[in-house]
C-alpha positions as CSV (number, residue, x, y, z in Angstrom):
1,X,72.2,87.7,131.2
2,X,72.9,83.8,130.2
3,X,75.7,82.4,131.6
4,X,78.3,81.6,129.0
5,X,79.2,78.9,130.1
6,X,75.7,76.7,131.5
7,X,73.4,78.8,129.8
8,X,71.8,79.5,133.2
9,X,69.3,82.4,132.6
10,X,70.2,84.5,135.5
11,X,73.6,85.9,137.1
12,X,74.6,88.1,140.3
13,X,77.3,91.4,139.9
14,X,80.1,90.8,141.8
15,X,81.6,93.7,140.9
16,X,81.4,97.2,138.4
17,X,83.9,99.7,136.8
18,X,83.4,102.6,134.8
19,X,86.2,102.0,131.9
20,X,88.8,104.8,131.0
21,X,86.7,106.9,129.2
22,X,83.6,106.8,131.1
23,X,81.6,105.9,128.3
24,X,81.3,101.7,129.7
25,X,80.7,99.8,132.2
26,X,82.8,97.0,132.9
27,X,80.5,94.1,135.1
28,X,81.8,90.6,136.6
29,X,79.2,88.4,136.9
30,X,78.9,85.4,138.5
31,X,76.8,82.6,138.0
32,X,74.8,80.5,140.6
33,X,74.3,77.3,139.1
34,X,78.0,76.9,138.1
35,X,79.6,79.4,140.3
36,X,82.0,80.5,137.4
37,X,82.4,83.9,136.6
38,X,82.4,86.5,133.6
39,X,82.7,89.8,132.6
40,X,80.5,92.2,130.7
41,X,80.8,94.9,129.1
42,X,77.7,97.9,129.2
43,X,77.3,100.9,126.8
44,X,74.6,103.1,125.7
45,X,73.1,102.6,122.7
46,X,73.7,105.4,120.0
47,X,72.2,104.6,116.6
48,X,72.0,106.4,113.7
49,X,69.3,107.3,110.7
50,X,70.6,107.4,107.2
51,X,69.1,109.2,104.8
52,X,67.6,105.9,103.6
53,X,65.8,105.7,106.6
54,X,68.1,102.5,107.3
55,X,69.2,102.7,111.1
56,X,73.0,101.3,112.3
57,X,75.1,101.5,115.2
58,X,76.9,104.8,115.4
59,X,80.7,103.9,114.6
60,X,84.0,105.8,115.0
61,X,85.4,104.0,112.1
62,X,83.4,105.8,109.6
63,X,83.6,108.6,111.4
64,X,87.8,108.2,110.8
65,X,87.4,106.4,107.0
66,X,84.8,109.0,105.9
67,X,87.5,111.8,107.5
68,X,90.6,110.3,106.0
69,X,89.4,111.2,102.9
70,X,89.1,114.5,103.2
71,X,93.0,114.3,105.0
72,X,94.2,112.5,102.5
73,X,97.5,114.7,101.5
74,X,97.6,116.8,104.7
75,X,100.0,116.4,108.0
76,X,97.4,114.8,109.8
77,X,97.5,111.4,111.9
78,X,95.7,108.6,112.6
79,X,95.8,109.6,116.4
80,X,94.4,113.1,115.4
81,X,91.5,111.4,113.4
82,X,90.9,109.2,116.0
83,X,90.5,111.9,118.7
84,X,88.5,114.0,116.2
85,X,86.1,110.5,116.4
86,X,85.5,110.9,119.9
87,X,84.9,114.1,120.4
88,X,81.8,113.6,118.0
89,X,81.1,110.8,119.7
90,X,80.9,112.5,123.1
91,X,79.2,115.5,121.3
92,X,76.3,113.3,120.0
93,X,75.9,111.6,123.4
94,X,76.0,114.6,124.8
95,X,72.5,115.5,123.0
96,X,70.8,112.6,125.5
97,X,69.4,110.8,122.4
98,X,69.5,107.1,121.4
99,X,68.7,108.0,117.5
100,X,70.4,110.6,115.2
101,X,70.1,111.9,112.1
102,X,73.3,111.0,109.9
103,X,73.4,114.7,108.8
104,X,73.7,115.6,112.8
105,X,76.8,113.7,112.8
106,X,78.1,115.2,110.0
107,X,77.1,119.0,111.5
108,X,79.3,117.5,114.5
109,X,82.0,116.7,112.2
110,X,82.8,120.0,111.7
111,X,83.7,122.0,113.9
112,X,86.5,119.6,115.7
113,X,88.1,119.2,111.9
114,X,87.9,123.0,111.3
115,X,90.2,123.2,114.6
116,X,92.5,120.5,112.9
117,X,92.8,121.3,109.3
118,X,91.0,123.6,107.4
119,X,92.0,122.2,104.1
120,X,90.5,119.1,104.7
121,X,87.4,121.3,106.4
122,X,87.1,123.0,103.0
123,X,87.6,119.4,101.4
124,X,84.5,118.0,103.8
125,X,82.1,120.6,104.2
126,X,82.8,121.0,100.1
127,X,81.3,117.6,99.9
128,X,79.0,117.0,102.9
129,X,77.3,120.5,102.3
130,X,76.9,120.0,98.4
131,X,79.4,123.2,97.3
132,X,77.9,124.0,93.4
133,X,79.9,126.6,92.7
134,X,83.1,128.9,93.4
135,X,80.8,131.2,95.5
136,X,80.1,128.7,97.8
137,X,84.1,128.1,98.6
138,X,85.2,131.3,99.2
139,X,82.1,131.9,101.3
140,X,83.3,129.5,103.3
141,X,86.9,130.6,103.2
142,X,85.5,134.2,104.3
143,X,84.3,132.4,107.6
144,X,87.4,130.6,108.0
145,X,89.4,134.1,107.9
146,X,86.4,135.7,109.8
147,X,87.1,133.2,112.8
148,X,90.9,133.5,112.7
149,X,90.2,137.4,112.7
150,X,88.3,136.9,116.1
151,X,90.6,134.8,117.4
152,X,93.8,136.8,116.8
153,X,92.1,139.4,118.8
154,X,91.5,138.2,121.9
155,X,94.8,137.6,123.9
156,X,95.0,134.4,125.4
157,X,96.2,133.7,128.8
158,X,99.6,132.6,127.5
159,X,100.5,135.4,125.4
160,X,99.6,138.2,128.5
161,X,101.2,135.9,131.1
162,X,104.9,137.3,130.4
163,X,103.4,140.8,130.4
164,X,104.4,143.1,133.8
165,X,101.8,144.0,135.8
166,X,102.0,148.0,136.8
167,X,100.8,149.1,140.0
168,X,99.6,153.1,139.0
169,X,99.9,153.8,142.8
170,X,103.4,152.3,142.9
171,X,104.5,154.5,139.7
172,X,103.3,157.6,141.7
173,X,105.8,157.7,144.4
């Protein structure tokens, strides 16, 4: 690492943090040809492959402008597209890769905007997965009703926890 400031080729780590979300690492350096000191900033590489074959930095910001679209209309926030950003980001790093396939980050898309909106999952996945015909929505809208159908049946923690417990060998006295 150059020093910024003497160009000196070499530095020493004074000290290191792991930033908020754990996806950086935060580094003061120091310099020992000029003593000053600097910080740097450490994250893994996560690239992607278009379909071109061009490869870019993975960014959150098209992840959000390419989501927007498909929000556009619907009660959703920039604060809910932004988390919906990072939790494809931590699903794609959580694959271990340094390359992926642009149609993996749409797959990862998804799911997290199916649990936000699923008008603007119909809108997306209409577009992303290349809907030709009428068939194609309401299959889709037959999953979506599928998955609230499984999830209406299983109680949750918070709808049994006002429920009284009965102890059979207390009802026997």
């Amino acid at each position: 690492m150059f020093c910024p400031f003497c160009r000196h080729p070499d530095s020493r780590v004074v000290d290191s943090r792991t930033s908020d979300d754990g996806l950086s690492i935060r580094r003061r350096r120091q310099c020992p040809e000029c003593g000053r000191r600097f910080s740097t900033t450490e994250t893994a590489s996560l690239n992607i492959i278009k379909r071109s074959g061009v490869v870019e930095p993975f960014s959150r910001e098209k992840i959000v402008s390419g989501v927007r679209k498909a929000c556009q209309g619907r009660p959703v926030t920039d604060s809910d597209l932004a988390m919906l950003a990072q939790k494809v980001e931590e699903t794609i790093r959580q694959t271990g890769v340094s390359q992926v396939d642009a149609n993996d980050i749409g797959l990862a898309i998804l799911p997290p905007l199916r649990d936000l909106d699923e008008v603007a999952y119909l809108r997306f996945a209409s577009v992303y997965q290349g809907f030709d015909s009428l068939d194609d929505f309401e299959a889709a809208i037959a999953a979506l009703r599928t998955g609230h159908s499984q999830r209406s049946k299983k109680p949750s923690a918070a709808s049994t926890a006002g429920t009284p417990v009965v102890d059979a060998a207390a009802t026997k006295r």
